[in-house]
LUMPAVEX-714037 format. One record per atom (N, C-alpha, C): atom name; residue in one letter; x, y, z. Coordinates in steps of 0.05 Angstrom, whole numbers, always signed. Layout:
! residues N
{atom "CA"; "A"; {X; Y; Z}} ...
END
This chain:
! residues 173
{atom "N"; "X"; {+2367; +551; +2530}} {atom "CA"; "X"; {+2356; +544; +2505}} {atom "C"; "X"; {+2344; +569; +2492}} {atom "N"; "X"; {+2351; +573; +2461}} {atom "CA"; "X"; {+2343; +592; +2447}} {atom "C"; "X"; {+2304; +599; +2446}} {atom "N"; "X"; {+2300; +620; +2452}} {atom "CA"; "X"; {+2266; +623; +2454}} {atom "C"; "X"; {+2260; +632; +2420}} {atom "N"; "X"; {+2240; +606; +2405}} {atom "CA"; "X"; {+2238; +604; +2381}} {atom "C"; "X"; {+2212; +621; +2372}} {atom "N"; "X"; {+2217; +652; +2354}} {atom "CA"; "X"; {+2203; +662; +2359}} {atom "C"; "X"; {+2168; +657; +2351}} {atom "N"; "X"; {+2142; +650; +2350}} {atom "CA"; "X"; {+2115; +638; +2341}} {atom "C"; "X"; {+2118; +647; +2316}} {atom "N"; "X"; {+2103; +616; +2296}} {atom "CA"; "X"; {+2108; +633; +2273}} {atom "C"; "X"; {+2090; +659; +2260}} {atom "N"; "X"; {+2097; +669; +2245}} {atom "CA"; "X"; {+2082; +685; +2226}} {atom "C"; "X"; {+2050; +685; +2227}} {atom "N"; "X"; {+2048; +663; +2223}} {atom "CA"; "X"; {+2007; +661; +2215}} {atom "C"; "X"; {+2005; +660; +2245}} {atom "N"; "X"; {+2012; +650; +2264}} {atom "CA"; "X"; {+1997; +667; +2291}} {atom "C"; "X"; {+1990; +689; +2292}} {atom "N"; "X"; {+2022; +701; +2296}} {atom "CA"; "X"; {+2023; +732; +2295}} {atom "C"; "X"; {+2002; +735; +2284}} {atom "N"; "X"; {+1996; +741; +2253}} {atom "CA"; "X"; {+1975; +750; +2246}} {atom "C"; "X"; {+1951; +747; +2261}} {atom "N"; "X"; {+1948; +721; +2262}} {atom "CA"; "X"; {+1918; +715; +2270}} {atom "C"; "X"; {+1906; +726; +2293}} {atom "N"; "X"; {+1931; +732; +2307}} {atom "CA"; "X"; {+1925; +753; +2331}} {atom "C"; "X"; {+1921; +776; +2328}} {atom "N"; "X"; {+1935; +784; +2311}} {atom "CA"; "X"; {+1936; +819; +2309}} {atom "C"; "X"; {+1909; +814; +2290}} {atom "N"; "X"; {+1896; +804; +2275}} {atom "CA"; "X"; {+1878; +798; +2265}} {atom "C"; "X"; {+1846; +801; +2277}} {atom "N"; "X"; {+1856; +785; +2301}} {atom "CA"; "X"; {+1831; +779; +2322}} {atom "C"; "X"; {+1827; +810; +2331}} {atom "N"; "X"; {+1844; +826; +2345}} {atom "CA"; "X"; {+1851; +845; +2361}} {atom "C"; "X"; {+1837; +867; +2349}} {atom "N"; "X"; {+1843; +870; +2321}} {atom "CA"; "X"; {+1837; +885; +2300}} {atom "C"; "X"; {+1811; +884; +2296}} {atom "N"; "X"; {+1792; +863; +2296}} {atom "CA"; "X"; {+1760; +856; +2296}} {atom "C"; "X"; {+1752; +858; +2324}} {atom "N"; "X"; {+1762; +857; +2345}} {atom "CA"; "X"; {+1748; +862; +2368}} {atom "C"; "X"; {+1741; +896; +2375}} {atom "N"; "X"; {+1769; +908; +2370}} {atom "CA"; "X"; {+1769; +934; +2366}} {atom "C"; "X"; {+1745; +946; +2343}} {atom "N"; "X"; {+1749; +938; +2320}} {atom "CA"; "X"; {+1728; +955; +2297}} {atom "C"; "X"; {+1697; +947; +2308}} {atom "N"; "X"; {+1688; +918; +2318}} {atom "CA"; "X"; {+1659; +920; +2335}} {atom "C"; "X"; {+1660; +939; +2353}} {atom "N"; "X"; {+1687; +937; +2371}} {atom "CA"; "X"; {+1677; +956; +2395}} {atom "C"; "X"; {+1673; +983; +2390}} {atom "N"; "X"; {+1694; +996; +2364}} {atom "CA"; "X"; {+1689; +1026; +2361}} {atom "C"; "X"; {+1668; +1034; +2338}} {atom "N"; "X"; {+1657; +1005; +2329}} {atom "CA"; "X"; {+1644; +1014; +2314}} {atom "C"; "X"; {+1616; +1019; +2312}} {atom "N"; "X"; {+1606; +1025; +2330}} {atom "CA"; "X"; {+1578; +1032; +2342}} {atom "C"; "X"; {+1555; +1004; +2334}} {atom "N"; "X"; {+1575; +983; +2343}} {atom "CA"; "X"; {+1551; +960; +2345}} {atom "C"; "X"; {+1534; +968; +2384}} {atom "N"; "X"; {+1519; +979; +2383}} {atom "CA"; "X"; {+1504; +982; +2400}} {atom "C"; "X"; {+1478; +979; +2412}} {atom "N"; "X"; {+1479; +971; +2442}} {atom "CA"; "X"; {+1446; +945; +2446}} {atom "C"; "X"; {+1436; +975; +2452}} {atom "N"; "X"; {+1434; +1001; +2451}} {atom "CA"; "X"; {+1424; +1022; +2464}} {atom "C"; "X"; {+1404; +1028; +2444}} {atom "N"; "X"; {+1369; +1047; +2453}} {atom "CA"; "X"; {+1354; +1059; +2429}} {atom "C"; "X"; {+1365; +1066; +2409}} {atom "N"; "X"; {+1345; +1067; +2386}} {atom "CA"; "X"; {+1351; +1071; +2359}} {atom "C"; "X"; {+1356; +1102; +2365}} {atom "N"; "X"; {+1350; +1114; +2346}} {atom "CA"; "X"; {+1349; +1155; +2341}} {atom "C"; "X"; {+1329; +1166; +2360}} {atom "N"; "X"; {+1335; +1175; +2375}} {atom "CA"; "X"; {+1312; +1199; +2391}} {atom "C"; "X"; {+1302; +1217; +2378}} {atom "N"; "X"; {+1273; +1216; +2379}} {atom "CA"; "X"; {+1263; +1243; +2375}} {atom "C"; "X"; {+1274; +1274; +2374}} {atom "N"; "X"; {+1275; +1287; +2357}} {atom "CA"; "X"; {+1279; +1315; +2353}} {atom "C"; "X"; {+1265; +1337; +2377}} {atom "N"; "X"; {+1283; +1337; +2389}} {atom "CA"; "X"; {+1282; +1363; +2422}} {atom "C"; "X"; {+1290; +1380; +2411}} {atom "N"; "X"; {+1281; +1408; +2432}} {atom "CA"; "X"; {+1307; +1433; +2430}} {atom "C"; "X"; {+1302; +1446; +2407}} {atom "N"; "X"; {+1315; +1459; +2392}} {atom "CA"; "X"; {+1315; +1467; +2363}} {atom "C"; "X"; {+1326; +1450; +2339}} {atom "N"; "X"; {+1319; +1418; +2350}} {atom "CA"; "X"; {+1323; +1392; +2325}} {atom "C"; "X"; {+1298; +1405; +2308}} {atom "N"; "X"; {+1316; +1404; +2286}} {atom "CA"; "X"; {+1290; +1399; +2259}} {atom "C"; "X"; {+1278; +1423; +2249}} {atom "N"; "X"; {+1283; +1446; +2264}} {atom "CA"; "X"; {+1268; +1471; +2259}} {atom "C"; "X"; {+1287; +1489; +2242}} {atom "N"; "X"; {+1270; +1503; +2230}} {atom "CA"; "X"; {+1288; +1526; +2212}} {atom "C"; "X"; {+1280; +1547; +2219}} {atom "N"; "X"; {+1306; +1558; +2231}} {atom "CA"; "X"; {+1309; +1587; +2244}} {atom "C"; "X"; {+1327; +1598; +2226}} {atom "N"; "X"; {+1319; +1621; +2220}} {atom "CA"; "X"; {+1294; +1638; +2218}} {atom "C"; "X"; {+1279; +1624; +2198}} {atom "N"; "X"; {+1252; +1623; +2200}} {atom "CA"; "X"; {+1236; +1611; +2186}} {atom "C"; "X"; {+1228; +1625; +2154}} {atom "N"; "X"; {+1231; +1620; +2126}} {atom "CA"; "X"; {+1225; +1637; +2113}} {atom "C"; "X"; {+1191; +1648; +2111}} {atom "N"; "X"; {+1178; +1624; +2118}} {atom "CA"; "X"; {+1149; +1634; +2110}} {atom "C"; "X"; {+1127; +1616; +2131}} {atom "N"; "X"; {+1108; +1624; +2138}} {atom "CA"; "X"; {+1098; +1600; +2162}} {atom "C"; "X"; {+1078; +1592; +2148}} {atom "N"; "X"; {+1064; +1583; +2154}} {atom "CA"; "X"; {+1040; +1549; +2144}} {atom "C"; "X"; {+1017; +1562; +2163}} {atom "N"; "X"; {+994; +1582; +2156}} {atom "CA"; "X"; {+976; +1586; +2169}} {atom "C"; "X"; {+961; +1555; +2189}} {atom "N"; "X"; {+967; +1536; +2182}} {atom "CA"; "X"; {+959; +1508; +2183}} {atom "C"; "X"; {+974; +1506; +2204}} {atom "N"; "X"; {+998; +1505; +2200}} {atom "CA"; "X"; {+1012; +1502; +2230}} {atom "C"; "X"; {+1006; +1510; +2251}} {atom "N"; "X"; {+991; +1520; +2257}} {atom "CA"; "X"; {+989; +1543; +2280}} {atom "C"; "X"; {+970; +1545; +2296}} {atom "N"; "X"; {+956; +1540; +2322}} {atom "CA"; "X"; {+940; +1534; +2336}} {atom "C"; "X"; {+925; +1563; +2349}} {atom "N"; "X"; {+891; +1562; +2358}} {atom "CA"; "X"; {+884; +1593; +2362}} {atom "C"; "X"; {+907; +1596; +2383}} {atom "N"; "X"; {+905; +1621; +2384}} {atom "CA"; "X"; {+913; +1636; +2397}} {atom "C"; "X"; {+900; +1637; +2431}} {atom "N"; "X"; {+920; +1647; +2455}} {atom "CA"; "X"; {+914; +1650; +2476}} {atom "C"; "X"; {+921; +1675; +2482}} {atom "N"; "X"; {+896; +1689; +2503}} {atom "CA"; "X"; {+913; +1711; +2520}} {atom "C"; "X"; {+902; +1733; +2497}} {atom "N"; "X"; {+913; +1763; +2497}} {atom "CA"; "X"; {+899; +1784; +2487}} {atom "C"; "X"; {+914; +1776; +2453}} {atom "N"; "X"; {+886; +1783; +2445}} {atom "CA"; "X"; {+893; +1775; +2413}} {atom "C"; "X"; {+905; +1799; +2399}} {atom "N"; "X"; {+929; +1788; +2378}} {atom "CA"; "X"; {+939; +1808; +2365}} {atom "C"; "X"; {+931; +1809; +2327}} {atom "N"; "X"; {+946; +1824; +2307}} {atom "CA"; "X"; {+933; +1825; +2284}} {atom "C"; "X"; {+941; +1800; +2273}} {atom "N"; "X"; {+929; +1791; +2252}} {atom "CA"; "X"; {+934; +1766; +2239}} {atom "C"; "X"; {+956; +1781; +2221}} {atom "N"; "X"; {+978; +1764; +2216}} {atom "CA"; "X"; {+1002; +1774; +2203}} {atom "C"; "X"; {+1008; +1744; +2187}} {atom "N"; "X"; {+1016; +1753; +2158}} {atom "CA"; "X"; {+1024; +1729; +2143}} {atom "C"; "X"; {+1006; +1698; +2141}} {atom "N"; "X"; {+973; +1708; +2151}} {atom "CA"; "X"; {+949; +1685; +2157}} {atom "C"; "X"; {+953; +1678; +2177}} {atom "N"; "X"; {+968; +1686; +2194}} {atom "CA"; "X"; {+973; +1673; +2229}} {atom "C"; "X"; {+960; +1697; +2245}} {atom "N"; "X"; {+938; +1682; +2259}} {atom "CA"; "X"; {+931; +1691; +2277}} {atom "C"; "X"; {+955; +1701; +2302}} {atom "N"; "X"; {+964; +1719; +2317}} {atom "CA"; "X"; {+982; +1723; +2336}} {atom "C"; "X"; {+969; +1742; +2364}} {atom "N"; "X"; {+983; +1736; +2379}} {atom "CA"; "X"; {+979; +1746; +2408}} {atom "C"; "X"; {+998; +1762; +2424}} {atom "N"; "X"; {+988; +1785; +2433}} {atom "CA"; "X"; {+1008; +1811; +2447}} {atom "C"; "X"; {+1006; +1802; +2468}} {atom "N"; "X"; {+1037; +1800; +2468}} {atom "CA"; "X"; {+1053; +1802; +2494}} {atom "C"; "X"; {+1071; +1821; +2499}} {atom "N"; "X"; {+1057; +1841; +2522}} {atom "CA"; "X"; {+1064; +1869; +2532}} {atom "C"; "X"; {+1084; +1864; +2549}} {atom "N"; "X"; {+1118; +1870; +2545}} {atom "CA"; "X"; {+1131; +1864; +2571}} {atom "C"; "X"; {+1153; +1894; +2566}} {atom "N"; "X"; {+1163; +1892; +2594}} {atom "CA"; "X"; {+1188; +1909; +2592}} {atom "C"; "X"; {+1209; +1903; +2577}} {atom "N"; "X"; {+1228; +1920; +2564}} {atom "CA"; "X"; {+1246; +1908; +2549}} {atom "C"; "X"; {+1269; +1934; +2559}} {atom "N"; "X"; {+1273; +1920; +2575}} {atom "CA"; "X"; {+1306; +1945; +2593}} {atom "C"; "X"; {+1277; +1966; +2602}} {atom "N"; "X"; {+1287; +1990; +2586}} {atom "CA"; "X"; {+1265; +2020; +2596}} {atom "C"; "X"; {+1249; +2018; +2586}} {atom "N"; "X"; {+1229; +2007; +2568}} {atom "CA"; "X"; {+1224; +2005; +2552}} {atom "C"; "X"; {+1202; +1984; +2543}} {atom "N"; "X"; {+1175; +1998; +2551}} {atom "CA"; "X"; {+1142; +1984; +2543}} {atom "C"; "X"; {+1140; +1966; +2521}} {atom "N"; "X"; {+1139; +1936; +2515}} {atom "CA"; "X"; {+1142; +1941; +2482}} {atom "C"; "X"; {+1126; +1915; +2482}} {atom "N"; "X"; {+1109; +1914; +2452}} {atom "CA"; "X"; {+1085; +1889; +2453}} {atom "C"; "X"; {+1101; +1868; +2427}} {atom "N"; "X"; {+1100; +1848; +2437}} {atom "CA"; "X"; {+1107; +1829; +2416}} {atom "C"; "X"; {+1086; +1815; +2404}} {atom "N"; "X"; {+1095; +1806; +2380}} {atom "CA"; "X"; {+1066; +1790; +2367}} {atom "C"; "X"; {+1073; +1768; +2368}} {atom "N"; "X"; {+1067; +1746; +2373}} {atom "CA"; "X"; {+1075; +1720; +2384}} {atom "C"; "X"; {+1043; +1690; +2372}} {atom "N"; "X"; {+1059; +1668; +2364}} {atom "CA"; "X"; {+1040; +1647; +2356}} {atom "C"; "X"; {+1050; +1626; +2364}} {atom "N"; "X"; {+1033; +1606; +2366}} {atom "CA"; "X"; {+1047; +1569; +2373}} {atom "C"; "X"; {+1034; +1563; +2359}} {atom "N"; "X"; {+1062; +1541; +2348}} {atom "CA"; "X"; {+1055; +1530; +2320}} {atom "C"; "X"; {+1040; +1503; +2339}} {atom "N"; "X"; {+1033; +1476; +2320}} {atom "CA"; "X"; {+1012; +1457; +2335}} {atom "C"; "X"; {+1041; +1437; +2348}} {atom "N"; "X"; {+1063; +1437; +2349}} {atom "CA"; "X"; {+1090; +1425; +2361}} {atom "C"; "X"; {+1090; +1438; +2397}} {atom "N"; "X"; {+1083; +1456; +2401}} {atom "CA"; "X"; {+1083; +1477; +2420}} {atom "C"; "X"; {+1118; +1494; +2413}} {atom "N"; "X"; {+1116; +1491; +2389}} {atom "CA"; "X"; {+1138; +1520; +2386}} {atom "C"; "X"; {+1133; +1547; +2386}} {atom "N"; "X"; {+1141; +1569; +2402}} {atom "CA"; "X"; {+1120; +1599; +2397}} {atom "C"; "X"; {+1147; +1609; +2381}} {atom "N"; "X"; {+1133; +1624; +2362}} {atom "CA"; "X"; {+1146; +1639; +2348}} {atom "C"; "X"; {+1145; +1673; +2339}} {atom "N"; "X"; {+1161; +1689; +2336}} {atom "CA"; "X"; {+1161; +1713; +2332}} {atom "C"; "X"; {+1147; +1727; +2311}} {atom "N"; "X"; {+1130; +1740; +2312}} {atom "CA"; "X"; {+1118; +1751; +2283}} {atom "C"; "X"; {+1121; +1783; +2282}} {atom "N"; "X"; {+1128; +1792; +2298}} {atom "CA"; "X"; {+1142; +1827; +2301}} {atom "C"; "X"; {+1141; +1838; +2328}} {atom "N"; "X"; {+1148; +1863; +2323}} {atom "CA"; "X"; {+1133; +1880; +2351}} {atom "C"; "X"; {+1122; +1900; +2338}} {atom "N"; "X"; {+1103; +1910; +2357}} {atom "CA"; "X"; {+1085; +1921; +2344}} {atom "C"; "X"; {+1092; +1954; +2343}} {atom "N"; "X"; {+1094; +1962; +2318}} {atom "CA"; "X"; {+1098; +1992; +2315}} {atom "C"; "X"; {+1132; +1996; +2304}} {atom "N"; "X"; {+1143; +1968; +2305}} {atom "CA"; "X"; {+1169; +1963; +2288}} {atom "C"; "X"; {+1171; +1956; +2268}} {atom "N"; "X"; {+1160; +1927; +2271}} {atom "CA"; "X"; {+1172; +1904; +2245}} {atom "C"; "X"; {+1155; +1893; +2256}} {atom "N"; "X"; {+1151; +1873; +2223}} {atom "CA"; "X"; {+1129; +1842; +2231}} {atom "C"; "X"; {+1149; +1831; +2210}} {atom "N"; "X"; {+1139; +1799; +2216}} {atom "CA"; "X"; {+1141; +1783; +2185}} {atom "C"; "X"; {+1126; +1796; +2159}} {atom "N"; "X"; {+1150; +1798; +2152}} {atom "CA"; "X"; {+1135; +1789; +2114}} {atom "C"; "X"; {+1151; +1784; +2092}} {atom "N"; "X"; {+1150; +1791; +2070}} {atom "CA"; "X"; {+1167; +1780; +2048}} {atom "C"; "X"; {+1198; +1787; +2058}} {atom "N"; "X"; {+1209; +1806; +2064}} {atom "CA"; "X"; {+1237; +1809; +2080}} {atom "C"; "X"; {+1247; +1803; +2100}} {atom "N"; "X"; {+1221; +1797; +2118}} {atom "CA"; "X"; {+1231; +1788; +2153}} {atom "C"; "X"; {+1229; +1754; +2157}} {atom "N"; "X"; {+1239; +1743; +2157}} {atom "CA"; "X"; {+1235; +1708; +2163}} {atom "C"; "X"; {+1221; +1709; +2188}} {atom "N"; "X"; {+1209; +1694; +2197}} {atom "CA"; "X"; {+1190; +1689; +2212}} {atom "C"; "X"; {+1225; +1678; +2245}} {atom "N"; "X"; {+1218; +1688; +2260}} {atom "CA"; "X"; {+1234; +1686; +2286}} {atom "C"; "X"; {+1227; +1662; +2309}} {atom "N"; "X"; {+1239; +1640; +2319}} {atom "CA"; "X"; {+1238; +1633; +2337}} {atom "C"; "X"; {+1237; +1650; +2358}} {atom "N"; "X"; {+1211; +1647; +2384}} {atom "CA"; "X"; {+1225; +1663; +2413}} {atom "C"; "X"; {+1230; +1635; +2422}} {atom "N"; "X"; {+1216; +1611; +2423}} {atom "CA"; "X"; {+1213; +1591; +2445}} {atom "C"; "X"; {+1210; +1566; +2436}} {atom "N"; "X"; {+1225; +1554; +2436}} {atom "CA"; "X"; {+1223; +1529; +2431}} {atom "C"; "X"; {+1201; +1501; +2451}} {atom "N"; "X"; {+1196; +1488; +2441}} {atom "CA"; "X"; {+1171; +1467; +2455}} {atom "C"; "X"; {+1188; +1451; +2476}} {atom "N"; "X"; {+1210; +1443; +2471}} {atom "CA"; "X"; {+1230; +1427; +2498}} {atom "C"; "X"; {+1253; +1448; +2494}} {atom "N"; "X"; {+1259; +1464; +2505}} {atom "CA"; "X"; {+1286; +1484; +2508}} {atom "C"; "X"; {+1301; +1467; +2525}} {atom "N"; "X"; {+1332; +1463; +2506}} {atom "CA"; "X"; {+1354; +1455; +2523}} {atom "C"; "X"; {+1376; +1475; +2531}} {atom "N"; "X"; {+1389; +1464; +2545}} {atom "CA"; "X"; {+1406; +1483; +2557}} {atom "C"; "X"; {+1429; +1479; +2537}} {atom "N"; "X"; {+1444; +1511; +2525}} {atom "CA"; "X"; {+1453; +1501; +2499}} {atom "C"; "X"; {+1448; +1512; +2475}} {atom "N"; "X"; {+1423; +1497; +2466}} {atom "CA"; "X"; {+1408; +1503; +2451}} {atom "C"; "X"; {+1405; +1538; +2443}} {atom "N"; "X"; {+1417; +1542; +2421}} {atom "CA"; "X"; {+1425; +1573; +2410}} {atom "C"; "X"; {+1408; +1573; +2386}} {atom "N"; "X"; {+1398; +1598; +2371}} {atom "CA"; "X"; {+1387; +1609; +2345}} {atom "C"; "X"; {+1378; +1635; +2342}} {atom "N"; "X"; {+1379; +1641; +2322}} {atom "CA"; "X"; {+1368; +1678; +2312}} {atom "C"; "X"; {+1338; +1676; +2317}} {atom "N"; "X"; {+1336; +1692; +2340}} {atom "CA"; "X"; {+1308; +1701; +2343}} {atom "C"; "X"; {+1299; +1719; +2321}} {atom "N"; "X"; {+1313; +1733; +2311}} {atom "CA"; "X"; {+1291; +1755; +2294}} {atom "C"; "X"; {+1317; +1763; +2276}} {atom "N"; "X"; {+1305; +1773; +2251}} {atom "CA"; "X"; {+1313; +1785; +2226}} {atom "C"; "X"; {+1314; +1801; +2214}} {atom "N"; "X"; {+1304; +1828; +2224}} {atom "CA"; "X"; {+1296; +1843; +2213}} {atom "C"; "X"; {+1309; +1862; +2218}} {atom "N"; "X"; {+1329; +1864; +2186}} {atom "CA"; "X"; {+1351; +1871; +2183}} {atom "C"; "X"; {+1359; +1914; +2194}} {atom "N"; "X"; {+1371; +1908; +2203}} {atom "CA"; "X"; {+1375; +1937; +2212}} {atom "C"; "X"; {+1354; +1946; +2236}} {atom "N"; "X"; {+1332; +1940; +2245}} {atom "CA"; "X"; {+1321; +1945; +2260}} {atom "C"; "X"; {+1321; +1923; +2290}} {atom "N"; "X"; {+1315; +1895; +2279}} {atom "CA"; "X"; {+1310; +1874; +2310}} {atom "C"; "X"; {+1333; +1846; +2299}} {atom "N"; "X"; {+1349; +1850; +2312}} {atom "CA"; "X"; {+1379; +1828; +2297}} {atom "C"; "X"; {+1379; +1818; +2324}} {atom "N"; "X"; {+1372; +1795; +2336}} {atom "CA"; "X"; {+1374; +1781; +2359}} {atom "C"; "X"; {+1387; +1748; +2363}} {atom "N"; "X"; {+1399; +1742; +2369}} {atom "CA"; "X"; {+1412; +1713; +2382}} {atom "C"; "X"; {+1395; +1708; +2410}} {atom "N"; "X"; {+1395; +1683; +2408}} {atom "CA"; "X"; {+1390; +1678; +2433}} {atom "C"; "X"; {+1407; +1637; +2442}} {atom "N"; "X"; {+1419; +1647; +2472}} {atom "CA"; "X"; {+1418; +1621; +2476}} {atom "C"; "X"; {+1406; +1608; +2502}} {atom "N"; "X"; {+1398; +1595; +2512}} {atom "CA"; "X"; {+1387; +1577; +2529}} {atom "C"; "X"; {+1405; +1576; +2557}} {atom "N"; "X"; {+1403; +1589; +2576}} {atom "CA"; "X"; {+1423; +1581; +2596}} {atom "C"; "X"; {+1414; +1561; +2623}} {atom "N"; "X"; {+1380; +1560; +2623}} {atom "CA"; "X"; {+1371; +1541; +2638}} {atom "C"; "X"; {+1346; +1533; +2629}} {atom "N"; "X"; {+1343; +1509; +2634}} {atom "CA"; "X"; {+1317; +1489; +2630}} {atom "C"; "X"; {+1295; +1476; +2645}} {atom "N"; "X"; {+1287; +1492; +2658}} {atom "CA"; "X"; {+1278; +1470; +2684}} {atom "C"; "X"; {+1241; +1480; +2695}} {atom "N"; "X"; {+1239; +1488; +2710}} {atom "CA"; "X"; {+1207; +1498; +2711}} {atom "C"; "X"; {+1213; +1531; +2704}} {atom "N"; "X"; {+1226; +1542; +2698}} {atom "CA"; "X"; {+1226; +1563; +2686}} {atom "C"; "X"; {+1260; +1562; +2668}} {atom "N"; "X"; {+1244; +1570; +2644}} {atom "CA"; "X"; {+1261; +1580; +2618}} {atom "C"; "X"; {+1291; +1605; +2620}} {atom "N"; "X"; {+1315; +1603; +2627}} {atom "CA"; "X"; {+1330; +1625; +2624}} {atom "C"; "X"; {+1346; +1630; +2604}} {atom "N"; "X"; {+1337; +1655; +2590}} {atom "CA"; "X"; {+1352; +1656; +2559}} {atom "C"; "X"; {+1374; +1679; +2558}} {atom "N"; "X"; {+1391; +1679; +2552}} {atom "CA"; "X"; {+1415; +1706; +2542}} {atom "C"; "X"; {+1400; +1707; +2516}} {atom "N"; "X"; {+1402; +1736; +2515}} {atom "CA"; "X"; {+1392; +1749; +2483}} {atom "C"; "X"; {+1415; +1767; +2480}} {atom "N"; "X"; {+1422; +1762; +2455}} {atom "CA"; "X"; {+1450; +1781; +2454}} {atom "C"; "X"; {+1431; +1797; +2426}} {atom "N"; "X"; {+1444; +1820; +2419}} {atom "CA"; "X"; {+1434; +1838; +2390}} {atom "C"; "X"; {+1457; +1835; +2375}} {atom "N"; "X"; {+1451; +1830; +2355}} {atom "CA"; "X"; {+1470; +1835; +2336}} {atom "C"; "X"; {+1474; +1864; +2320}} {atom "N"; "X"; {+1456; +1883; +2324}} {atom "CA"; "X"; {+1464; +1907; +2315}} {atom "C"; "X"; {+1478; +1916; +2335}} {atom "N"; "X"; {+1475; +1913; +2358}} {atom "CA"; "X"; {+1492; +1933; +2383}} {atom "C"; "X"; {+1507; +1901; +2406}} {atom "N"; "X"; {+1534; +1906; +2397}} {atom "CA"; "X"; {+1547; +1873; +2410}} {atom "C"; "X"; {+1547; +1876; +2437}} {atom "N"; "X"; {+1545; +1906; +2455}} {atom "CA"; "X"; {+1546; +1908; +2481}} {atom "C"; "X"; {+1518; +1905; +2494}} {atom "N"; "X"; {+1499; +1894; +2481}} {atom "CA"; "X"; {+1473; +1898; +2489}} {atom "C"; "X"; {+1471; +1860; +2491}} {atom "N"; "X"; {+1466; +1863; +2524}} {atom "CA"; "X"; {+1463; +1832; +2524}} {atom "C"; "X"; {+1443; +1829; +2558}} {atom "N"; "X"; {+1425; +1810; +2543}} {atom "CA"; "X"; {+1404; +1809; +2575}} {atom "C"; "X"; {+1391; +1783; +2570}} {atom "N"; "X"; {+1384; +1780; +2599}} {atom "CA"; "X"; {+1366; +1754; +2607}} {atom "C"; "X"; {+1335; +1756; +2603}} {atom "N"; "X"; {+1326; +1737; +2606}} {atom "CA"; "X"; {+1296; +1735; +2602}} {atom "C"; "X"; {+1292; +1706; +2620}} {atom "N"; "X"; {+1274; +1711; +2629}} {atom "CA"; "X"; {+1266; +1683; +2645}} {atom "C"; "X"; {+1234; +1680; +2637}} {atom "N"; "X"; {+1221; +1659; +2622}} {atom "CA"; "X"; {+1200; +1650; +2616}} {atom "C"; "X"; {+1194; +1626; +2636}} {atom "N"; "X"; {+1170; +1622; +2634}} {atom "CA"; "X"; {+1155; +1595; +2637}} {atom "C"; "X"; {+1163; +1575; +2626}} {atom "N"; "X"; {+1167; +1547; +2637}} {atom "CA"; "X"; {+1178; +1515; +2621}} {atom "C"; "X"; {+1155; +1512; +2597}} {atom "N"; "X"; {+1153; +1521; +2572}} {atom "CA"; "X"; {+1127; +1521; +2552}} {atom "C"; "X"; {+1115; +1488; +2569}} {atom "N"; "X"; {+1092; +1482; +2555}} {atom "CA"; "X"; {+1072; +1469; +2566}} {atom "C"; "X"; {+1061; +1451; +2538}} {atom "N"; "X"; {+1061; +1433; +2530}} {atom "CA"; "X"; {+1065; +1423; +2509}} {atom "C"; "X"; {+1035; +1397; +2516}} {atom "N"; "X"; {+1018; +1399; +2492}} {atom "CA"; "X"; {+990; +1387; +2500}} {atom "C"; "X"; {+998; +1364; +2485}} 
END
């Protein structure tokens, strides 16, 4: 006996059904949290053009000059051969940010204000540390996250110049 093929409006109604199970499933009907909070370098503008004296919490550790109404703090470290003090602030997020080195460059109307450190650093997580054009051209990305900070800093004036830094996990009140 001849097999009579279903009519038409099945068919459909199937390929119909199939077609709505699929668009719920790919269509992000989901029982999971709404939007997470902004981590990492969510939400921030690197390089910063101008900072918010307001933003910015005192200072810890040996005090440096107030630059752009931000109070900042020298941090004396090696850099390869090389003695060198950075001027450094945390904003009230626990983001620290770059404000020069001292006897180079600072922020000001030409230099955008630099990320060094982000308040939750992910692994990943990439941006221009500093700006200041022809003298401190820096990238940086995140290569670990955990009780201590490991960053690749690449230069963008010299592309063979590339080094690690290992910080402290920032500490966020």
């Amino acid at each position: 006996m001849p097999v009579t093929p279903a009519p038409i409006v099945v068919r459909r109604a199937a390929v119909t059904a199939v077609a709505a199970v699929t668009a719920v499933a790919l269509g992000g009907c989901s029982l999971g949290p709404g939007d997470s909070p902004p981590t990492g370098i969510d939400g921030l503008e690197v390089p910063s053009a101008s900072p918010d004296p307001d933003d910015f919490v005192a200072p810890e550790g040996t005090p440096g000059p107030e630059i752009a109404g931000v109070a900042t703090t020298r941090v004396e470290r090696l850099d390869g051969l090389e003695q060198v003090v950075d001027l450094l602030a945390t904003d009230e997020d626990g983001h620290t940010w770059w404000f020069g080195r001292e006897g180079e460059w600072q922020v000001g109307p030409d230099v955008p204000l630099g990320l060094w450190l982000p308040a939750q650093p992910r692994v990943g997580d990439g941006w221009r540390r500093s700006a200041a054009e022809g003298v401190s051209e820096e990238r940086v990305t995140v290569l670990e996250a955990g009780e201590q900070v490991v960053l690749e800093v690449r230069s963008d004036l010299d592309p063979d110049l590339v080094r690690r830094e290992v910080w402290p996990q920032p500490t966020t009140g």
